[in-house]
VEXDREN-2710 file (C-alpha; in Angstrom, 1 decimal):
% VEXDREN-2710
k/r/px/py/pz
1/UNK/92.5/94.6/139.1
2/UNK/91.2/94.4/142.7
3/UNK/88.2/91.8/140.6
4/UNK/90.8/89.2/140.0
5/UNK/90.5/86.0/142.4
6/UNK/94.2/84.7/141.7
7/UNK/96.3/88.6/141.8
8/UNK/99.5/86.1/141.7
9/UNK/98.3/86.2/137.5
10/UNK/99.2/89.9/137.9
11/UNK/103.3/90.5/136.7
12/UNK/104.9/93.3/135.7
13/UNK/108.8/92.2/134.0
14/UNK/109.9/89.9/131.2
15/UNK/110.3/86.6/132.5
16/UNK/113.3/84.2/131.1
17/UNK/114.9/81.3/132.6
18/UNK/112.4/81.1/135.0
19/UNK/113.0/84.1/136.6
20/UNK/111.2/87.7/136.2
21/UNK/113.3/90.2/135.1
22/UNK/113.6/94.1/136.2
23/UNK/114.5/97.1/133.9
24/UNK/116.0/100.4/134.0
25/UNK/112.6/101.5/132.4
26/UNK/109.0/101.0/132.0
27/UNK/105.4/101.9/130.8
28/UNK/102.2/101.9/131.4
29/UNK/99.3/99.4/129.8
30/UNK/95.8/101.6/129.7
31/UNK/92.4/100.2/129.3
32/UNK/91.1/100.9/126.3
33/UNK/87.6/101.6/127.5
34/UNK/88.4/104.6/129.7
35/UNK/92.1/105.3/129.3
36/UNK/92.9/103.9/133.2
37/UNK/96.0/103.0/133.9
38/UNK/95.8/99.2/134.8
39/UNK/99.9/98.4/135.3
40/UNK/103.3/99.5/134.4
41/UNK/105.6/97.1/132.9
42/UNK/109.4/97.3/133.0
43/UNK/110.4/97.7/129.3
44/UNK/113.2/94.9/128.1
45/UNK/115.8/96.2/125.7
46/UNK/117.4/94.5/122.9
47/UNK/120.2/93.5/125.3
48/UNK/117.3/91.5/127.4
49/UNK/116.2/89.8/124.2
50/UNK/119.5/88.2/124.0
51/UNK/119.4/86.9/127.2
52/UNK/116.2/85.1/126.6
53/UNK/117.1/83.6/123.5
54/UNK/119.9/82.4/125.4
55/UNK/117.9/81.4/128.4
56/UNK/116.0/79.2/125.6
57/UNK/119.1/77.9/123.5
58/UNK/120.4/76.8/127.0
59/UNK/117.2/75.0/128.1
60/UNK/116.8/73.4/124.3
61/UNK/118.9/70.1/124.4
62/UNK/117.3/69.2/128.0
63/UNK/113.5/70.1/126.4
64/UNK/114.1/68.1/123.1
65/UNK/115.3/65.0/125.1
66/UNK/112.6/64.5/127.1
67/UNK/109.6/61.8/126.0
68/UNK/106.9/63.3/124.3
69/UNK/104.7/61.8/126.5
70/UNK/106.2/64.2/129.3
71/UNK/106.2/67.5/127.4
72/UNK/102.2/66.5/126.7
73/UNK/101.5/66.3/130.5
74/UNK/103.4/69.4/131.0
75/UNK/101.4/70.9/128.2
76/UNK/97.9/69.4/129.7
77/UNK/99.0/70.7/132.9
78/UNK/99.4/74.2/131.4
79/UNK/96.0/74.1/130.0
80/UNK/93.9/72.9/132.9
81/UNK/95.3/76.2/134.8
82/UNK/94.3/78.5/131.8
83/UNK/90.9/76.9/132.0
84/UNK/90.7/76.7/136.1
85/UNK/92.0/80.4/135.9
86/UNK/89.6/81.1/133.2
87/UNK/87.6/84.1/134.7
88/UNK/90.4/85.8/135.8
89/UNK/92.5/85.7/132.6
90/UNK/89.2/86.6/130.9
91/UNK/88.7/89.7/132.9
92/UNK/93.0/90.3/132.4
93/UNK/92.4/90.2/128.6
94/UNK/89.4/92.3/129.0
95/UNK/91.1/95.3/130.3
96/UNK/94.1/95.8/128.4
97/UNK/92.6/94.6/125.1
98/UNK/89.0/95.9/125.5
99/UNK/86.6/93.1/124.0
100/UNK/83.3/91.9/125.6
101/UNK/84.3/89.4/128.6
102/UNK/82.9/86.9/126.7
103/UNK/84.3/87.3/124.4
104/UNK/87.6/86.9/126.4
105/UNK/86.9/84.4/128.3
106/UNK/86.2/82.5/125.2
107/UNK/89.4/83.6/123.8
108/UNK/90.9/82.0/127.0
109/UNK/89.6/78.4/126.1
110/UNK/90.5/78.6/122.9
111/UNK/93.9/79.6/123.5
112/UNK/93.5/76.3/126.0
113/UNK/91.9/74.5/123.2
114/UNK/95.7/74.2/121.2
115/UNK/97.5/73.3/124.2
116/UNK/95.7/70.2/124.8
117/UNK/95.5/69.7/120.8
118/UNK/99.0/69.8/120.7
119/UNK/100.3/67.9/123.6
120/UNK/98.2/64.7/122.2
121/UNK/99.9/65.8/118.7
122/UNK/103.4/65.2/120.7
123/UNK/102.8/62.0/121.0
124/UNK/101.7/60.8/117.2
125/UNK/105.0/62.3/115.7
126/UNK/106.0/59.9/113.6
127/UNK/108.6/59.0/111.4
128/UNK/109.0/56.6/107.9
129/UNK/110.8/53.6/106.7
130/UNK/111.2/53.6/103.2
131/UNK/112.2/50.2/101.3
132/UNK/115.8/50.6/99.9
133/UNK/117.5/49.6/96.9
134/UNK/119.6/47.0/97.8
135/UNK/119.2/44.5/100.3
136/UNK/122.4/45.6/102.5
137/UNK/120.7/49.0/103.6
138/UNK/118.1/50.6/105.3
139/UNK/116.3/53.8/104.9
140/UNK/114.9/55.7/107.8
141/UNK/112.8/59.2/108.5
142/UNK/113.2/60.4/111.4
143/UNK/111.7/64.2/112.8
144/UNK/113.4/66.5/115.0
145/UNK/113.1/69.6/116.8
146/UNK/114.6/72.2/114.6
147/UNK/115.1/74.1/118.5
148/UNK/115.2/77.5/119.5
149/UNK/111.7/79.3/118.2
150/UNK/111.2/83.3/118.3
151/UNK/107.6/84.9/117.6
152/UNK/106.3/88.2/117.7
153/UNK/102.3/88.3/118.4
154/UNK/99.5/90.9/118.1
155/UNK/97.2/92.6/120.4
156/UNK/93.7/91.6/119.0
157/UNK/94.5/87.9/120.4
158/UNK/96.6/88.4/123.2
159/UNK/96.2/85.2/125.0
160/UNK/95.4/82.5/121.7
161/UNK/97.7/83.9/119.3
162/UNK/100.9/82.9/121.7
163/UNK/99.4/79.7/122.9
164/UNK/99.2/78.7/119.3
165/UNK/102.5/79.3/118.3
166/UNK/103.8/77.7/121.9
167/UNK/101.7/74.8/122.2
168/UNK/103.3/73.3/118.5
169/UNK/106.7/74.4/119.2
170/UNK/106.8/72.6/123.1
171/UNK/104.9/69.6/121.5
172/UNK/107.3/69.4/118.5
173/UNK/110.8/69.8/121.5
174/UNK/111.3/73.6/120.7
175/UNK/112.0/76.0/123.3
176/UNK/110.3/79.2/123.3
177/UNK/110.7/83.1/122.9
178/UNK/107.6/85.4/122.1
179/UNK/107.4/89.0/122.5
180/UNK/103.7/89.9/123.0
181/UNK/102.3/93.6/121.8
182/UNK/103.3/96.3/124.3
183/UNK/99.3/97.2/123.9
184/UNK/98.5/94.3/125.7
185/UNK/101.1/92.2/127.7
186/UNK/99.6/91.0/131.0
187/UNK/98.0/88.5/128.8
188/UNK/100.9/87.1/128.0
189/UNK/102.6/87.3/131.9
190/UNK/100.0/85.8/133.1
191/UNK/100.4/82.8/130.9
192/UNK/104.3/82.9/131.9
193/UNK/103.0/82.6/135.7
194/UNK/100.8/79.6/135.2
195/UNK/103.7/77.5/132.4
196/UNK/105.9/77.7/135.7
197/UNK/103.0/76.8/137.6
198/UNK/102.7/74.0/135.1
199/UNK/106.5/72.6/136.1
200/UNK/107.4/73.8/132.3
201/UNK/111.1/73.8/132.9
202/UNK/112.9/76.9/133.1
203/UNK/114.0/78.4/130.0
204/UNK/111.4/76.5/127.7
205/UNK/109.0/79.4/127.5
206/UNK/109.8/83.1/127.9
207/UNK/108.0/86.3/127.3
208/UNK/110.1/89.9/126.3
209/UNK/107.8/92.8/127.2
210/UNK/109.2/96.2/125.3
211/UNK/108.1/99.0/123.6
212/UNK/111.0/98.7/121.2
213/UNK/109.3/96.8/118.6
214/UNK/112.1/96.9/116.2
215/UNK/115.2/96.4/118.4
216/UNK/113.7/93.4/120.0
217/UNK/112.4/91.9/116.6
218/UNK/115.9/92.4/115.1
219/UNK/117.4/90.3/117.6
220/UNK/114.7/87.8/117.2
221/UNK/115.2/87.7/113.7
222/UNK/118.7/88.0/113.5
223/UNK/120.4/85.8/116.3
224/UNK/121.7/82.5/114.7
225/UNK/120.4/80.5/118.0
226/UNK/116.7/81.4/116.8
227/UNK/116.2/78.3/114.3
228/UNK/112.8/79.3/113.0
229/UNK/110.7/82.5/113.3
230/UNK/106.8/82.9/113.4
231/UNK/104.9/86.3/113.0
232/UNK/101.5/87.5/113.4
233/UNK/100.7/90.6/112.2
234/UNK/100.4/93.0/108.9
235/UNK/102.0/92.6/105.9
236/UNK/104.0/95.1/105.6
237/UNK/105.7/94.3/108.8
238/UNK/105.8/90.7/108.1
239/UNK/107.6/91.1/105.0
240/UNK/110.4/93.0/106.6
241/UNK/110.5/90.7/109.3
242/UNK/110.9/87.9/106.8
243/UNK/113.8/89.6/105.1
244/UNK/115.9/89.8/108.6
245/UNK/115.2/86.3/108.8
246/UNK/117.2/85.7/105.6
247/UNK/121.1/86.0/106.4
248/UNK/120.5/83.4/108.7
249/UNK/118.5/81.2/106.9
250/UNK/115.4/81.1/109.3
251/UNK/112.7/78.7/108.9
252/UNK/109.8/81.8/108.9
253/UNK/106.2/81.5/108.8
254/UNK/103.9/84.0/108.3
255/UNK/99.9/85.0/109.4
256/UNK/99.7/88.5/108.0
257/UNK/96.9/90.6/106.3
258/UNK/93.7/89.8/105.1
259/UNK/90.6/91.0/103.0
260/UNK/87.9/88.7/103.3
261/UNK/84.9/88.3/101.0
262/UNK/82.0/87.5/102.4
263/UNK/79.7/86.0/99.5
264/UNK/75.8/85.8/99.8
265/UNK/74.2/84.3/96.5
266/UNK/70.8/84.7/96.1
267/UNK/70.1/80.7/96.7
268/UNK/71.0/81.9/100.6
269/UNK/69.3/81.1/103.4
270/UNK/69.6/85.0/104.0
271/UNK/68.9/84.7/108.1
272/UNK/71.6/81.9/108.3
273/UNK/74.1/84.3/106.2
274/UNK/73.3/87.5/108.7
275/UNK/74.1/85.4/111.7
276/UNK/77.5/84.1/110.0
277/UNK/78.1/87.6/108.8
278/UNK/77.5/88.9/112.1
279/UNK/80.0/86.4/113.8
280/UNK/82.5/87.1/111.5
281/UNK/82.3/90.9/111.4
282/UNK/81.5/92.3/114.5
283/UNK/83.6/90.0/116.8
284/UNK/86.2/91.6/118.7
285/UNK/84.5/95.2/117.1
286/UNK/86.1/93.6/113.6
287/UNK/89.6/93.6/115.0
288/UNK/90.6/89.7/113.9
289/UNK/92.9/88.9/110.6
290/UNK/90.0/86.7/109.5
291/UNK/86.8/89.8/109.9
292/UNK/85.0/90.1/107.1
293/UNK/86.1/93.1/105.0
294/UNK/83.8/92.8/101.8
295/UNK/80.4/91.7/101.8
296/UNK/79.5/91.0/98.4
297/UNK/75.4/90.6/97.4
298/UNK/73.9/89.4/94.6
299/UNK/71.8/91.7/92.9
300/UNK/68.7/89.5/93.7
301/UNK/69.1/89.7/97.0
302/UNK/70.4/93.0/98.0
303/UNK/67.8/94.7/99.4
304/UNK/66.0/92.1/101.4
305/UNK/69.7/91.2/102.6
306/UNK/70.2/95.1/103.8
307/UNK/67.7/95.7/105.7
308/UNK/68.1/92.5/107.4
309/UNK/71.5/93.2/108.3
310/UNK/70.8/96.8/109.4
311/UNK/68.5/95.4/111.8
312/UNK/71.0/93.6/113.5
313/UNK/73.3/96.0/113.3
314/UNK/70.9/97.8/115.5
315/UNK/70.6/95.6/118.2
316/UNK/74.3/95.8/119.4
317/UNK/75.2/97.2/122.4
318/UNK/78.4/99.0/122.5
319/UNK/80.1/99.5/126.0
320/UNK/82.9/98.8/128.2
321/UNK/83.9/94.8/128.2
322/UNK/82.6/94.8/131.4
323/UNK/79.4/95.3/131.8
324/UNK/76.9/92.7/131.2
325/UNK/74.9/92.2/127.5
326/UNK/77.9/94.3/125.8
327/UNK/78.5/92.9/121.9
328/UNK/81.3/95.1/121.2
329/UNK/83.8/97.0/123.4
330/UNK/86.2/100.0/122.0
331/UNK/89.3/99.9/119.1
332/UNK/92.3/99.7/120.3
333/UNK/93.4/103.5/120.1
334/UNK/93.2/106.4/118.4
335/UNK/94.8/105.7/115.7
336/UNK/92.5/102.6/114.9
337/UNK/89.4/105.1/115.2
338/UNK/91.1/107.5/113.0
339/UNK/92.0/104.8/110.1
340/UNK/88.2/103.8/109.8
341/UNK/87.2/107.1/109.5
342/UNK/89.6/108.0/107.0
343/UNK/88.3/105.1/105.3
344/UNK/85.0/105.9/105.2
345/UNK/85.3/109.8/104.1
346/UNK/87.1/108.2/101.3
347/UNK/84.1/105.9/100.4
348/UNK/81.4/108.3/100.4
349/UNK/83.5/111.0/99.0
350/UNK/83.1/108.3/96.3
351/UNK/79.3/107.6/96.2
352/UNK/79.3/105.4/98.9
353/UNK/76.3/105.9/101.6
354/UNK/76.3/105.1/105.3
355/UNK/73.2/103.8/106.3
356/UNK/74.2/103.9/110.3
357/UNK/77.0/104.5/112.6
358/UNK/80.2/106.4/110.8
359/UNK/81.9/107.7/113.7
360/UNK/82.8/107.6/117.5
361/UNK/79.9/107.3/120.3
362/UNK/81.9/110.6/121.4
363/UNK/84.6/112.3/120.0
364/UNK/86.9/111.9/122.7
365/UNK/86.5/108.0/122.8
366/UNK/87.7/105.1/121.3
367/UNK/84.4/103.5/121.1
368/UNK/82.9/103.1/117.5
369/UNK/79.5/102.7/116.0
370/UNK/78.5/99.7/114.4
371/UNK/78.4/101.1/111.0
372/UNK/76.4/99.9/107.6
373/UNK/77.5/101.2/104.2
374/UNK/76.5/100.5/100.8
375/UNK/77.3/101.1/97.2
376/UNK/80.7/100.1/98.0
377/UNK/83.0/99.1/95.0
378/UNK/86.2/97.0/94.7
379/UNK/87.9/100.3/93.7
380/UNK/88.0/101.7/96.9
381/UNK/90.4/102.0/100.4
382/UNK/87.7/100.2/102.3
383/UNK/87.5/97.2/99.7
384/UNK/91.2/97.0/99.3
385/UNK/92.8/97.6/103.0
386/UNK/91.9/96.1/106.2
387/UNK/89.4/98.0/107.7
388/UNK/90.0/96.7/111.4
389/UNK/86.6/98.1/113.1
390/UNK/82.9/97.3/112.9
391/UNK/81.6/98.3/109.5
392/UNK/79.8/96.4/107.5
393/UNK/80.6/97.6/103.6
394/UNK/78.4/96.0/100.9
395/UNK/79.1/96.1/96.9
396/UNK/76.5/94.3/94.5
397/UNK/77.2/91.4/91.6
398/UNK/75.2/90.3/89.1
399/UNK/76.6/86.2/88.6
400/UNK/78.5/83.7/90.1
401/UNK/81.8/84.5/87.9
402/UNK/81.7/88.2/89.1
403/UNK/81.3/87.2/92.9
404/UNK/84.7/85.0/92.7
405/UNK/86.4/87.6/90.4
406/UNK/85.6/90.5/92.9
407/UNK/86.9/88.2/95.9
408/UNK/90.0/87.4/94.3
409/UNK/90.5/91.0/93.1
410/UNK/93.1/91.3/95.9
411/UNK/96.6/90.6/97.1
412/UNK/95.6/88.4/100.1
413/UNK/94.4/85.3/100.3
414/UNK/93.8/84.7/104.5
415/UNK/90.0/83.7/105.0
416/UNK/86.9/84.0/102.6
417/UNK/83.4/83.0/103.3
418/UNK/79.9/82.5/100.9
419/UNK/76.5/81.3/101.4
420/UNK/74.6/79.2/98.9
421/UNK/71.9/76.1/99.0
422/UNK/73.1/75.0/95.5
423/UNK/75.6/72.0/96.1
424/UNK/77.4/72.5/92.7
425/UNK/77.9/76.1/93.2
426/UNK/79.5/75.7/96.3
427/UNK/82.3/73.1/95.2
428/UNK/82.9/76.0/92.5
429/UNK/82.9/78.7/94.5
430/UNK/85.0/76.8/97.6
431/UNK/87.6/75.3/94.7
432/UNK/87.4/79.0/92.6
433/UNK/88.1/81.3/96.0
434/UNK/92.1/81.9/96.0
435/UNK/92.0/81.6/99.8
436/UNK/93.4/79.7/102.5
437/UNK/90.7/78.9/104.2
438/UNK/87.1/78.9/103.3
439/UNK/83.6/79.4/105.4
440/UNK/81.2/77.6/103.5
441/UNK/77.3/78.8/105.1
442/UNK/79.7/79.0/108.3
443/UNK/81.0/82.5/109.6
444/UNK/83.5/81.1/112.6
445/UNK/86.2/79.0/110.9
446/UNK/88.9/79.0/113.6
447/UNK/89.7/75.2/114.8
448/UNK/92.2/74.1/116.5
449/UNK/91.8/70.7/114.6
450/UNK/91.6/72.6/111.3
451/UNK/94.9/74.5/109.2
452/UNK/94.9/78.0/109.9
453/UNK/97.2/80.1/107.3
454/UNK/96.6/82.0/103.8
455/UNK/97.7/82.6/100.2
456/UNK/99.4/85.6/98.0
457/UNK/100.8/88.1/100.8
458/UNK/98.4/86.6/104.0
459/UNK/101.5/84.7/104.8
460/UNK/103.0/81.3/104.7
461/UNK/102.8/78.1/107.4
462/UNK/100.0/76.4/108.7
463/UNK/98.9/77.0/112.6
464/UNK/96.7/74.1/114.2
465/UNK/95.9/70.8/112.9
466/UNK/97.8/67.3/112.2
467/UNK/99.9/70.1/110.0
468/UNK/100.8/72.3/112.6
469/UNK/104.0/70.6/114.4
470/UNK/105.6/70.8/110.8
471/UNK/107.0/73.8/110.9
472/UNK/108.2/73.0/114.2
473/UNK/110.5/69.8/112.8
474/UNK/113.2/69.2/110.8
475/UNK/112.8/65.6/108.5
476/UNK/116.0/64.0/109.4
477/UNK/117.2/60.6/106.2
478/UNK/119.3/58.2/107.7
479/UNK/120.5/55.7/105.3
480/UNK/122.2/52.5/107.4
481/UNK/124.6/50.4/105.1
482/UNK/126.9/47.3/105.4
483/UNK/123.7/45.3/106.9
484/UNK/124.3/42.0/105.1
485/UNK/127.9/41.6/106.1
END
C-alpha cells in the first residue's frame, strides 16, 4: 500500500451521509496472490444498513430536484478523478482482487467509462405527449426517479460493477446504497472517497462494508424505503434475493449466472477466433459472468483449432498482478481452486483428457494453470456450471443445427459468442442463440453504449446503453382536462 501516490484513496469503515462510520468489529482483506494482509475493515451490521438506507431516503427528494444538467457535472466530475487517480485505484483493485494491473487499470476506465455515459444520458431523459381524444384534454408522459436504490455487487468487478449500477441510478435522480463483496471492498471506499471529492452531496452514494452477507442483504431487500433493487451475482443467490424483494414490491433486476458458448464453424478465420477466445476466456483468470464456458468446434476444424489454441495457452504467464508481462494473476480463494478441480476430476473421470494445466502452480496456492481439455460433452459439470477459472473445455459438432442446439442446451442465457465468414449463417446463428447478448467474430462485448443483461435464469434488466436509466424511472400519465372552458 506504501505504492499508492494518493493514500487518502485508502479507508477502512462504511461511509453514509457523508461521513465514515466505525464498528464494534472488523476483518481483514488479504491479497490473493500471497495471503498478505492489506487492511482491516470495520464490519457494518444490519443495524448500520439501516442507517444508510436512511441516510439515502433523507438525501432523495434534494437529489431528484436538482437539474439533470447538475447531477451530470457531478457525475463527470466523479469520473475525471477515477481516471486522474487511475494508477492508484488500479494497483487498489490489484491487491485485494488479484488480476493483472492491466487488467485493473483497465477495469478502472471502464468503470469511468459509465459515469460519463450516464451523466450525458441525464440530460436526454425525455418524456411524451400523446394526442388525446377530445379536444378539452391533454395527455402527458412524464419520467421520474422511482428513489432510493439498494445493490449488492461481486468481487470479480470490484470497481465497474458499482459504478454501473451508480452512474444510471444518480443520472436517473436515485440515491444510492451498494454493499460491495467483503473479498474486495477498498475498491469500493475508494470510489466513496473520490464521489465526496466530486461534491456528490451527502447521502446520494453510500457503501456498507460487512461480512454478513445475508443480514445486510435482508435489509436491503426488505426496507420499504429501498424502491428498486439490483444484484450481481449467481443465480441461486439472485433468486433468493428476488423473493425478499417481493413483500414489498421492489422494482429488482437481475445479472446472474452464465454458460457461454463459444462457437467456431469451420468457415472461421481460426487465428481471429483464438484471439477472441482468448479475450474472453482467460481475462481476469476466467472469473467474469460473460467467460467463455463451452467452446464448441466443428468437426472440420477441430484439430487445427486445438493445437492452435494450446499454443496460446502456452504462452501465458501466470504471476502475481504485479509484476510486469503477467496474463493471469490467482482465483480468488480456495474454494474457487477447489471448485475447478472438482470439476475437472469429474470430466476426465468421464473420458475427458487434459491436454495442459489441471491443477495449482503449487498446492498451497491459489494460483491455477491455464488448462486445455477436450472431449468434453454437454452432459457434464464443466459444460453445465460455471466453471470460474482458466480452462479452456472443447466438445465437437458436426452442423450448424447441433452447434445452436448444444449452446442453448442450458438454463442461462447471459453472453454467447461464434465465428463464421458465411454472412447468412451468422444472422441464423446470432437470431437462433437464446442469449442476451451475442459476440459475433468479437470475443470482448462489454460496452458501455451497448445493453448488458441475459435470458432464462442470467437475470432480468438491462445495465448500460440508451436502455439503462429505465430501470431507474418510473413512467408517470398525466391526463390535464377542462382545457377548452
Amino acid at each position: 500500500m506504501g505504492k499508492l501516490h494518493d493514500q487518502a484513496l485508502l479507508k477502512y469503515a462504511s461511509y453514509w451521509q457523508g461521513n465514515w462510520q466505525s464498528a464494534a468489529r472488523s476483518f481483514n482483506v488479504t491479497n490473493p496472490a500471497n495471503g498478505e494482509i492489506i487492511g482491516t475493515v470495520a464490519d457494518a451490521t444490519a443495524a448500520d444498513a439501516k442507517k444508510a438506507v436512511a441516510a439515502a431516503d433523507t438525501a432523495q427528494a434534494d437529489w431528484a430536484a436538482r437539474p439533470a444538467a447538475e447531477r451530470a457535472k457531478l457525475l463527470m466530475r466523479w469520473q475525471q478523478l477515477m481516471l486522474e487517480h487511475q494508477d492508484d485505484l488500479g494497483l487498489l483493485l490489484t491487491l485485494e482482487q488479484g488480476k493483472p494491473l492491466a487488467e485493473a487499470k483497465g477495469e478502472i476506465a471502464y468503470g469511468a467509462s459509465y459515469l460519463e455515459w450516464f451523466a450525458e444520458e441525464a440530460k436526454r431523459v425525455y418524456g411524451d405527449t400523446i394526442p388525446a381524444k377530445s379536444s378539452d384534454q391533454r395527455i402527458i408522459v412524464l419520467k421520474q426517479p422511482v428513489g432510493v436504490v439498494a445493490a449488492i455487487t461481486p468481487w470479480n468487478f470490484p470497481n465497474a460493477m458499482i459504478a454501473r449500477k451508480a452512474a444510471a441510478a444518480l443520472a436517473a435522480g436515485c440515491t444510492f446504497v451498494v454493499k460491495p463483496a467483503q473479498l474486495t471492498p477498498l475498491s469500493a471506499l475508494a470510489m466513496a472517497e473520490l464521489a465526496d471529492r466530486a461534491g456528490i452531496p451527502a447521502g446520494v452514494f453510500n457503501v456498507v462494508v460487512s461480512t454478513d452477507a445475508k443480514a445486510i442483504g435482508k435489509v436491503l431487500t426488505e426496507d420499504p424505503r429501498v424502491a428498486k433493487f439490483s444484484f450481481t451475482g449467481s443465480t441461486n443467490i439472485g433468486k433468493q434475493l428476488a423473493k425478499q424483494c417481493a413483500d414489498t414490491v421492489k422494482r429488482v433486476s437481475l445479472e446472474l449466472g452464465g454458460n457461454a458458448p463459444f462457437i467456431v464453424f469451420d468457415d472461421a478465420d481460426l487465428d481471429a477466433a483464438i484471439d477472441g477466445l482468448m479475450a474472453s476466456k482467460f481475462r481476469n483468470a476466467g472469473q467474469t459472468c460473460v467467460c467463455t464456458n463451452r467452446i464448441l468446434v466443428q468437426d472440420r476444424v477441430l484439430d487445427a483449432f486445438t493445437e492452435k489454441l494450446q499454443q496460446a495457452i502456452g504462452k501465458l504467464k501466470l504471476g502475481n498482478g504485479t509484476d510486469d508481462k503477467v496474463d493471469i494473476g490467482p482465483l480468488i480463494s480456495d474454494e474457487a481452486c477447489d471448485k475447478v478441480d472438482e470439476l475437472l476430476q469429474q470430466a476426465t473421470e468421464n473420458g475427458a483428457k487434459v491436454h495442459c494445466g489441471g491443477k495449482r502452480q503449487a498446492a498451497d496456492s491459489l494460483f491455477y494453470l491455464p488448462t486445455l481439455v477436450t472431449g468434453v460433452n454437454n452432459d457434464m459439470a464443466l459444460a453445465q456450471q460455471e466453471i470460474f477459472g482458466p480452462v479452456a473445455a472443447i466438445q465437437s459438432f458436426n452442423d450448424e443445427a447441433e452447434a445452436i442446439k448444444l449452446a442453448n442446451a442450458t438454463e442461462f442465457g447471459l453472453a454467447a459468442y461464434f465465428y463464421s465468414r458465411d454472412i447468412g449463417r451468422i444472422w441464423r446463428a446470432a437470431e437462433g442463440l437464446h442469449y442476451g447478448m451475442v459476440g459475433v467474430n468479437e470475443g470482448m462485448i462489454s460496452n458501455p453504449v451497448a445493453p448488458f443483461g441475459g435470458v432464462k435464469q442470467s437475470g432480468y434488466g438491462r445495465e448500460g446503453s440508451k436502455y439503462g436509466l429505465a430501470d431507474y424511472m418510473d413512467i408517470k400519465y398525466l391526463c390535464l382536462g377542462g382545457l377548452d372552458k
